[in-house]
N, C-alpha and C positions, 0 to 999 in steps of 0.2 A: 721122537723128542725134538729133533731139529725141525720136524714140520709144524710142532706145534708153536717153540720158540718165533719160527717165522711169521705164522698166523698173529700171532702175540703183537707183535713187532708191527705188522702194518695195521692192526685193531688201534693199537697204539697212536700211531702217526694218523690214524683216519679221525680219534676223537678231540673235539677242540679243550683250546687250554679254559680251564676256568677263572674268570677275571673275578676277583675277589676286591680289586679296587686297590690302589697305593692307598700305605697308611700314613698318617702324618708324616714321619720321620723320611716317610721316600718321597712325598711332594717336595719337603724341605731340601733333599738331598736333590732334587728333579729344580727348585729356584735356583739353587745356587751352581749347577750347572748351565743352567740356561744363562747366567749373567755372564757366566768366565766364556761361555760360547759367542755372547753380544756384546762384551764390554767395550767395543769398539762405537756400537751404536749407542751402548747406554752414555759412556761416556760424552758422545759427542751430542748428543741429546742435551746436557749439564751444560756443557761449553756453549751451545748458541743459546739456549735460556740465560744462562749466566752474563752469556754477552749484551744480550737485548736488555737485560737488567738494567747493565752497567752504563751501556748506550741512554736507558731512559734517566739513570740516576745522574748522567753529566748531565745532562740538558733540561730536567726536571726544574721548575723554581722551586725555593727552598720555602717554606711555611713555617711561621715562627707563630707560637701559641703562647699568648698571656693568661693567668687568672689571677684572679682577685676573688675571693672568700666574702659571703653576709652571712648575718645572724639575724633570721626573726625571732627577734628578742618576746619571750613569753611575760618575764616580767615588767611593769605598771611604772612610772614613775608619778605620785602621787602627791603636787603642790596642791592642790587643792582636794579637799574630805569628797566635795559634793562628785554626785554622779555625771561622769562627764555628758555632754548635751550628741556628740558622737562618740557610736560603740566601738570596742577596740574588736578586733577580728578573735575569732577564737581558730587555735592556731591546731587544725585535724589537718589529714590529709587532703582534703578536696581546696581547704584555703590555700597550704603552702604549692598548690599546682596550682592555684590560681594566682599567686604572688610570682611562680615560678613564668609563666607564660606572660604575666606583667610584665618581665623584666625584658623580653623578646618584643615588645609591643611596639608602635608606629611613632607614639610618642615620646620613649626612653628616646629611641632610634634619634628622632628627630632632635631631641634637647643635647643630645652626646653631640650629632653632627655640628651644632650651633654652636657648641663648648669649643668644640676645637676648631672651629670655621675648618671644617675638610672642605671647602670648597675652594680655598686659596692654600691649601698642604698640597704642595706637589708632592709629599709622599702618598699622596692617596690616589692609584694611578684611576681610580676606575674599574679595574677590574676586578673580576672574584677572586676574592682571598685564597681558596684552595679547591679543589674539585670534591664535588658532591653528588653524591650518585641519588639522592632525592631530589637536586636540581636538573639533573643531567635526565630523567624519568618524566619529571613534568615539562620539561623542552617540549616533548613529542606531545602533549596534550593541545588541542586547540587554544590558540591566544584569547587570553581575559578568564582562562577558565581558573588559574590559580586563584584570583582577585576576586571571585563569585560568593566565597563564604568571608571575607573581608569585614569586619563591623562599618557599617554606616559612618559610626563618625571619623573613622581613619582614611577610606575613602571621600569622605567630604573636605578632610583635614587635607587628603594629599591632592585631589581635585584642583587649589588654586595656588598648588606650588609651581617654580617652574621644573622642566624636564630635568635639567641638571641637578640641582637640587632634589628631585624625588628620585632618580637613579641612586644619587650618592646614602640617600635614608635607608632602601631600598637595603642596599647593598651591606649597611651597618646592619640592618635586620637578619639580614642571609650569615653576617660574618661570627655572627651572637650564639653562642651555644653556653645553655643555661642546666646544668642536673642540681636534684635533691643528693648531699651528700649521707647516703644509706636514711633509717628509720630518726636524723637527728634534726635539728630547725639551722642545720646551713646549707647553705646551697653557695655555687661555683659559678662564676658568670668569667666564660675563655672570651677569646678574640683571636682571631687567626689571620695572620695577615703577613703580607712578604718581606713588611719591616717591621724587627723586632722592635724596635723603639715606640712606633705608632701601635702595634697590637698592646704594647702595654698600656699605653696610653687610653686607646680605645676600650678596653678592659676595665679600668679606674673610672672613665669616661662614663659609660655605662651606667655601672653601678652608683655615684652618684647623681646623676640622671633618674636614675629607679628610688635613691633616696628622697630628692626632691619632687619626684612625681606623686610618691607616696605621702609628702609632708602637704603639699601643696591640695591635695583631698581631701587632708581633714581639717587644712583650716576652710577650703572653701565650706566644708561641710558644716562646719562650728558658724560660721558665718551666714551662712545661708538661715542657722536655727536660731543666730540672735537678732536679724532684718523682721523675720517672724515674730520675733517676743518684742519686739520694738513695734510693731504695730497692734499687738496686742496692748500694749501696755499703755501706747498711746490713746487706744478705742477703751479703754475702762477706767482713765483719768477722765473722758467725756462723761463717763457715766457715773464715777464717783462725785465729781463736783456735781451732775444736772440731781441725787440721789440726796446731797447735803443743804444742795438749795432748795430744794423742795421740803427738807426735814425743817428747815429755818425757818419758811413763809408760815406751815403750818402752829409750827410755835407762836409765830407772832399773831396768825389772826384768831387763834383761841384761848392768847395768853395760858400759855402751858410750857412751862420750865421741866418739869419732870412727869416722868406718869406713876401713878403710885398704886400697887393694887390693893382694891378694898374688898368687894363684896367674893362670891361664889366664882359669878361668871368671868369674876376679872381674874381672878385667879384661873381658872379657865380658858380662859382667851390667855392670858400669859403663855400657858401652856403651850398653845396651840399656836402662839406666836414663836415659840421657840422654835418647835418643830417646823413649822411655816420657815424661819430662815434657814434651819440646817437643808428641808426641802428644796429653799429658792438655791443655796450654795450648790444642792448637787447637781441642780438643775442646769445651771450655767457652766457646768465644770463636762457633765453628757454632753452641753448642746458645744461645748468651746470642741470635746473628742469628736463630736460628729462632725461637726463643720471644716474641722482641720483637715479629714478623711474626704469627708463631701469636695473641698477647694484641692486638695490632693488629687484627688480622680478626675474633677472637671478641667484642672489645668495641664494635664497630660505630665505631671511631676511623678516619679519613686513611691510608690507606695509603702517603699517599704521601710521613711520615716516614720511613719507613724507608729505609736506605743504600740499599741493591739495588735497588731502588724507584725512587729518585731516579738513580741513577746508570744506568740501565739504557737504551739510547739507542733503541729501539724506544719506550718506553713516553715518553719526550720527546718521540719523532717524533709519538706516535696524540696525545697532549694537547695540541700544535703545531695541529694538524689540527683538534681538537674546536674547539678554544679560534676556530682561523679559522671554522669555520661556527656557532660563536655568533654572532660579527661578522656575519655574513651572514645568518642567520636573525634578530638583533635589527634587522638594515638593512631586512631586506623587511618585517616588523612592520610597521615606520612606515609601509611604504605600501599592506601589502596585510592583510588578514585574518589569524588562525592557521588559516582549514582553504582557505588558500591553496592550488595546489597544490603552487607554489614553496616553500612554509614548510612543508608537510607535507612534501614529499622532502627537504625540509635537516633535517626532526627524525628523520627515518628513516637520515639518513646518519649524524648524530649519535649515532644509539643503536647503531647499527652496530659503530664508533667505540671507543661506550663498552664493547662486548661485546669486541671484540679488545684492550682497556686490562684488563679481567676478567681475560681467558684469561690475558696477559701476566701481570698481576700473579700468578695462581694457580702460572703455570710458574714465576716466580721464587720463589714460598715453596716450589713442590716441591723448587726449586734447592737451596735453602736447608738444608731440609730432610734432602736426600739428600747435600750436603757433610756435613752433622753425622753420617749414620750410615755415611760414611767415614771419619770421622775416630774414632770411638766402633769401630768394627771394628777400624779401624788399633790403636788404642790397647788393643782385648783383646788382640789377637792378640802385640804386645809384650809384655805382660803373660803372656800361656802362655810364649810362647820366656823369660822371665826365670823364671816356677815352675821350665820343667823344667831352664835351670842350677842352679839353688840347691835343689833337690829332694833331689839327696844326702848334703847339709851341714848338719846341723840349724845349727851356727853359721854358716855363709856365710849361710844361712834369715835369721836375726836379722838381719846385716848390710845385707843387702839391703834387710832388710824397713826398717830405719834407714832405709839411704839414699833407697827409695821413701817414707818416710814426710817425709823432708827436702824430698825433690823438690815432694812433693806442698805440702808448707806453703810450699816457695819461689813455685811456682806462684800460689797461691790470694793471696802479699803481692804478687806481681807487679801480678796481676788487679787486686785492691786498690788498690795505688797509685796505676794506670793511672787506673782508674773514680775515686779521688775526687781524681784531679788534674782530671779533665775536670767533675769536679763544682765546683769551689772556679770554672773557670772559665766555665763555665754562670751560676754565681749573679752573679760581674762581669760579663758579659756582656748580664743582666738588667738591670743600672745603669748600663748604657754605649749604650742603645739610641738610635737617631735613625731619624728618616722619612728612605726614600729620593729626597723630594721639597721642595722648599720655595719660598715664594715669594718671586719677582723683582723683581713689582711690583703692589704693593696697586692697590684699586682705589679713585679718588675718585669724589667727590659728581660726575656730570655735570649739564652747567647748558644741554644743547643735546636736546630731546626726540629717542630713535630712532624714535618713532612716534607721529603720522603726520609721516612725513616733505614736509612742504608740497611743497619744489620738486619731489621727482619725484611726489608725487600730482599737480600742478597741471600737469605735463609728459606723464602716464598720462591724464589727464582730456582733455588738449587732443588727443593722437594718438585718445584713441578716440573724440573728437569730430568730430575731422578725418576720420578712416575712417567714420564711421557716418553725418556727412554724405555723402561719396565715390559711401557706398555707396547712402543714398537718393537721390542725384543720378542716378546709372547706373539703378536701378531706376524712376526718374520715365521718363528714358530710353527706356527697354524697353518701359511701358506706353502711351509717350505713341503714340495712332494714327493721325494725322495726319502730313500731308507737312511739313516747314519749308524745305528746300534744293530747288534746282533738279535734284541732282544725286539725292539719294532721289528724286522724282518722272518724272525719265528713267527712272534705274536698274528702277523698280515696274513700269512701263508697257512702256515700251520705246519709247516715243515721244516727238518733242521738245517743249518747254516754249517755247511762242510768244514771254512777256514775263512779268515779273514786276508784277501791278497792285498799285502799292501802296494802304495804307489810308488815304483822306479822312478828317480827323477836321474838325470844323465853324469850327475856327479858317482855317483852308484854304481852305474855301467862302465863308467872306465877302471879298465882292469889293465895292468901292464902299458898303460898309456893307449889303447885301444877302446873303442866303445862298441860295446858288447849289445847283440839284439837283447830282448827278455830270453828270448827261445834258450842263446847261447850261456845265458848269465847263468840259467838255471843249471846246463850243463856242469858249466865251470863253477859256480859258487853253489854247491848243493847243499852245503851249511846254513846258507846266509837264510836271513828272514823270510825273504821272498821265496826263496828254494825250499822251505820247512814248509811255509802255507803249499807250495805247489805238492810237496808231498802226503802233503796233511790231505788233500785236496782227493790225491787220489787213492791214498788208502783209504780215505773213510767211502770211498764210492765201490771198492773193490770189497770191506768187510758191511757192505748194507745188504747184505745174501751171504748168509755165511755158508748156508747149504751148498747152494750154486752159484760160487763169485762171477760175476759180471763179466764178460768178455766183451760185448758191442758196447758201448761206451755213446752217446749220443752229448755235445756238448751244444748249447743253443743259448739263447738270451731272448728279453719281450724285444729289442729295436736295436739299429747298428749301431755302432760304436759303444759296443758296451763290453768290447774286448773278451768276446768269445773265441774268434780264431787266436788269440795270442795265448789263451789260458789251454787250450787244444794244443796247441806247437808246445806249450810250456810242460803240459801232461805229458806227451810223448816222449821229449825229452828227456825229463824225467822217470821215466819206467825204462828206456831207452838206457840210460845210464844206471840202473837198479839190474842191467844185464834179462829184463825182459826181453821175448820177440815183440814187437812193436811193430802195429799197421796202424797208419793217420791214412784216413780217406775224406777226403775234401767234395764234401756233398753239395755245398752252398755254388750249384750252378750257374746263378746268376751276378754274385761278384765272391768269384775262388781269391779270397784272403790267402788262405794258405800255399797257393799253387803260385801267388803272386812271391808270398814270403822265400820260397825255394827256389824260383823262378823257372817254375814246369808250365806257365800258365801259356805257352804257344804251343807245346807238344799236346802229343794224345792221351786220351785221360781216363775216367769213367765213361764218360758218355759213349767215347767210341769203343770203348771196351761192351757197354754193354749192346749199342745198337750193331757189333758185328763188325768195325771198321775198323780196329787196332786188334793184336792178340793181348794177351798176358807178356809176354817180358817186356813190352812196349809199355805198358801201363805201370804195371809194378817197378819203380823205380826205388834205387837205395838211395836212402839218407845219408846224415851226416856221421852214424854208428853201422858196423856191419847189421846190425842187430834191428835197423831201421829203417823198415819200407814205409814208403810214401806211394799213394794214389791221388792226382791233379785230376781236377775238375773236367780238363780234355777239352774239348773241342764246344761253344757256346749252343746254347738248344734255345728252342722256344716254347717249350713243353716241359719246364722241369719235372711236375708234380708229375704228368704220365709216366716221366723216367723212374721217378724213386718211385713209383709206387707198385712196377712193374715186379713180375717173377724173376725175371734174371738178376737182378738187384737181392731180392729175395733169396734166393738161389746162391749166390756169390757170397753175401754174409755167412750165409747157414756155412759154405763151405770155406772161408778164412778165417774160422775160429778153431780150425781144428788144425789148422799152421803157427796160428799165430797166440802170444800170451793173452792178449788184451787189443783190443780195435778202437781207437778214437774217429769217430767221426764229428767232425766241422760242419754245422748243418746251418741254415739260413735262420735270422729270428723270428720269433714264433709269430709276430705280430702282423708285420706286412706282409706275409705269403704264406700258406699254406704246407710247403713242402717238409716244415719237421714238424706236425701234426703225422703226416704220411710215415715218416722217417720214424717215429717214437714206438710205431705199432709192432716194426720189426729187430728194435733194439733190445736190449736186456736192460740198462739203465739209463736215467737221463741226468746229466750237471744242467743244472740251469744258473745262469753267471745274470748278476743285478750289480749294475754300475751304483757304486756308493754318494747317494745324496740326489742322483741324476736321473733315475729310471721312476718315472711316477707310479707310486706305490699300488691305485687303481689298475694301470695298464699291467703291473707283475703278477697282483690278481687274476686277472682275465686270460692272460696269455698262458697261466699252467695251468687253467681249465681246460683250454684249448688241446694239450698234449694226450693222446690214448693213455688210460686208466691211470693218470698222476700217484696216485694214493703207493701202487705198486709199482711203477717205473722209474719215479723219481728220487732219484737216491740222496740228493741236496742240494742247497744252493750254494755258492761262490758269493759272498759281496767282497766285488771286486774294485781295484783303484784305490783303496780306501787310505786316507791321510791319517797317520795314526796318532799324529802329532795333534788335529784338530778333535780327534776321537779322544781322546783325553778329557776333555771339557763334556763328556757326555756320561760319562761314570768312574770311577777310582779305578775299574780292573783295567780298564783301558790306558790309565795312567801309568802302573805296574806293567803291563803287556809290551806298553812302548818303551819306558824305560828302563825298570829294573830287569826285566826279563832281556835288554841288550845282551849279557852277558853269556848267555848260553846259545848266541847266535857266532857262525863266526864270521868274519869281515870280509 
């Protein structure tokens, strides 16, 4: 039963642990130990963000933000019935982003600059209002590349300014930030600038700049349509008088006062005389629409005064369209380049666009065009049918020729009248003008800086201080290579953790005003902490075979100083004072720790015990208990490994375990030399001792691979040194371990 127990036991310790993964709850518990282990770094991580904050925030210029409030007002005010001679905008989306980017434009800029002569405001230093990372982005572009999609006339406008003056425009442009207030008809026109008084001003400044730019449109526009009807009006008074002089002479040289119809055909020709003028009226009314369109196109003018033109609802849809992918190619601007690809496909769909607005416009003057040479057909062809009634009748001839010549003067006073009524209301129209926008709510003086905004930089400063500690807390983490927990040093190995030895600091050691080695402390304070873990240490090595408890004892470490001879002197000790027999044999020939610590290391030792040059009472020396022999290393070799691996070595074990309770041997670490590889083959069990935090967790790996058949010799390991103070911050039992469990230790 015990040998199957045994089997069991090391099937056990050979299979690995199955990693099932931490579940939420233990990452959570896994952050917030990691922070109480770095809060040193996290916090001080907070403190120089927070600082450089506060450093940028003293030194920062303050940026004070005005608005002012318009309204594109939807509703008309209506002094006059008639249609106005300019249309009002109709107020969708693609107009209010087109009003909206008015307001930002070269010429508000300039009429604001002039308002307030900033060229003699010493508050206006020159500088940029506040930093912009859309201007700060186009810095790095080649010069002149901002100023390439530019309009022609703002460019020709700023062309023969001087430099000072176009900096300062310039710089109003840059300072102008315009949004649509959500889905409603106001929009926000800020001004940013380092004096609150001038940003306000600037702001006010602006917007009625945008008021007057806007009014100043449409009287030129009203104006431009009454110069027009004034030369119409003047060119059909020539032909109304040359239409009534010629209706007069005829009277006089046929003596004819009236015409009066008598027979079939006069009746007939009346007719056709009627129709003949409504003919001749439409005729002149096609040829007035084509000509307007025709002097339209050849003078390189807008097309898009014209009636047809405007009223055409194709040519609303393609300019609806264009007008939307300005909006979208001035949006992607801001963020990307012009040989974007996104901004070159939107200028190619735009010209596209423009080419179908072309065609449109071309068909409608064809339109136009080819109403007038139906209506001019129409009105020959009247004109033959009335020759050939009156063709027989030299006086019916006369008659006619009256009444066509009536028709025709009626005609031309009609046209007349029409045209200079619409002129008398063109020129009112000009003095009746108003912007379709006006403002709601000036902007004042702000007395609270929008930049830097302290609380949230000092809120921006703290998160990225918090995170950047976080994150070099995790990264400390990551590199640290050492064991700290019991449960990383199972987990690495696959083998158990005997006891946790904590670290003696020299306050501890004075005992009776004396300071005590570890060896002796353990003696003396066999209660204490440290004396529990050394005991813990070696019962759990003596019941890892319960069949056949362990008598060679092999204690070793991966590299030096990782306080394997101290935890050997400490075991001995300790069994030592358990009223054990007790043999320490100090194997590590090449630097005898132990033989140093009793101070045997000049006398004869092992070595010459086994090369034949010392006897036995010379070797076997007593300890510091009757109960306590000690073997020194002896006399230095240059062959260690030939020595331990020898039969008389072999031979001498075999036979001091049937003296003695239990045999610690102090052997070299496994890492730099060879010799307790050799040593392991002929022990019963092995302590293998891992410096806490310090021994790289790879090299602990590799070095008990190293050992003859680990799986069944190694009985556990020691993490030793360990601070149990900072072991705390790595899980709650640890915290309990150091503290509450004080009590059952004694002082």
């Amino acid at each position: 039963m015990n040998s199957q127990f045994k089997t069991s036991q090391v099937e056990a310790l050979s299979v690995p642990y199955e990693d099932e993964g931490p579940s939420f709850a233990a990452q959570l518990r896994g952050i917030y130990a990691m922070v109480l282990r770095r809060w040193l770094v996290i916090v001080s991580a907070i403190a120089t963000v927070l600082a450089l904050a506060v450093v940028w925030l003293l030194q920062a210029t303050p940026i004070y933000t005005a608005t002012t409030q318009l309204l594109i007002d939807p509703r008309k005010e209506r002094v006059l019935r008639e249609e106005a001679v300019v249309g009002d905008i109709t107020l969708d989306t693609s107009s209010i982003a087109t009003e909206v980017s008015l307001v930002q434009s070269f010429s508000v800029a300039r009429r604001a600059a002039e308002k307030l002569n900033l060229e003699k405001d010493s508050r206006f230093s020159g500088s940029a209002p506040s930093f912009s990372l859309k201007a700060w982005l186009v810095s790095f572009l080649p010069k002149g590349a901002p100023e390439d999609d530019a309009p022609k006339t703002e460019q020709d406008a700023a062309g023969s300014l001087p430099h000072r003056q176009l900096d300062i425009i310039k710089e109003v442009q840059e300072g102008v930030s315009v949004k649509r207030v959500g889905p409603t008809y106001f929009i926000e026109v800020s001004y940013s600038h380092p004096n609150s008084k001038l940003s306000a001003d600037l702001a006010n400044a602006v917007a009625e700049s945008y008021l007057l730019e806007q009014l100043e449109a449409r009287y030129q526009g009203a104006r431009r349509a009454a110069t027009w009807l004034s030369e119409r009006v003047a060119a059909l008074r020539g032909q109304l008088e040359t239409s009534e002089r010629v209706l007069a002479e005829h009277r006089a040289k046929h003596n004819l006062v009236t015409a009066q119809a008598g027979t079939l055909a006069e009746q007939q020709a009346s007719s056709i005389n009627t129709q003949l003028v409504a003919a001749r009226a439409q005729t002149v009314e096609k040829r007035a629409q084509y000509d307007q369109a025709q002097r339209t196109l050849e003078g390189g003018a807008g097309i898009e005064s014209v009636a047809a033109v405007v009223n055409s609802p194709a040519i609303v849809g393609l300019r609806t369209q264009a007008a939307e992918l300005g909006r979208q190619e001035a949006d992607l601007l801001t963020r990307y380049g012009p040989e974007h690809p996104s901004v070159v496909k939107l200028r190619a769909e735009r010209g596209d666009i423009r080419r179908q607005i072309s065609q449109e416009v071309a068909r409608v003057v064809q339109t136009l065009k080819t109403d007038y040479e139906f209506a001019l057909k129409k009105e020959q062809s009247l004109e033959t049918s009335l020759r050939e009634l009156t063709g027989a009748n030299s006086n019916d001839q006369a008659v006619i020729r009256l009444r066509e010549l009536e028709r025709d003067a009626q005609a031309n006073r009609v046209l007349y009248e029409s045209l200079l009524t619409r002129f008398k209301e063109a020129e009112q129209q000009t003095s009746l003008q108003s912007a379709e926008s006006r403002v709601i709510a000036p902007a004042f003086e702000p007395t609270v800086p929008s930049y830097p905004r302290k609380g949230r930089t000092l809120l921006l400063a703290l998160l990225a201080g918090l995170a950047l500690g976080l994150g070099a807390g995790f990264l400390l983490e990551q590199v640290e290579s050492g064991f700290t927990t019991v449960e990383q040093l199972e987990q690495a190995t696959q083998f158990p953790v005997l006891a946790i030895v904590p670290k003696l600091d020299s306050k501890e050691q004075m005992v009776e005003g004396r300071k005590l080695s570890i060896p002796e402390y353990v003696a003396v304070k066999p209660l204490s902490r440290f004396g529990e873990s050394i005991r813990s240490v070696r019962v759990s090595a003596l019941m890892s075979n319960i069949d056949q408890p362990p008598k060679l004892i092999l204690v070793t470490s991966s590299v030096p100083s990782e306080g394997k001879s101290t935890i050997t002197q400490s075991l001995a000790h300790s069994a030592a004072a358990s009223n054990q027999r007790v043999l320490l044999i100090d194997c590590d020939l090449r630097h005898p720790s132990t033989s140093k610590y009793f101070k045997l290391h000049e006398g004869p030792g092992l070595t010459d015990l086994l090369m034949g040059q010392a006897p036995p009472d010379k070797v076997f020396l007593r300890g510091p208990f009757p109960n306590f022999t000690i073997v020194p290393a002896g006399t230095t070799t240059r062959h260690p490994p030939d020595i331990l691996a020898s039969e008389r070595l072999r031979a001498l074990l075999a036979s001091v375990k049937e003296s003695y309770d239990v045999v610690f041997i102090d052997a070299p670490p496994v890492s730099p030399v060879i010799d307790s590889a050799i040593l392991s083959r002929i022990v019963d069990k092995v302590i293998y001792v891992v410096h806490w935090r310090e021994t790289p967790r790879d090299l602990v790996q590799r070095s008990l691979q190293a050992l003859d058949n680990p799986r069944q010799k190694i009985a556990g390991l020691v993490l030793n040194n360990a601070q149990l103070r900072h072991m705390s911050s790595y899980s709650s039992y640890y915290t309990y371990y150091h503290k509450k469990y004080q009590n059952y230790y004694s002082s």
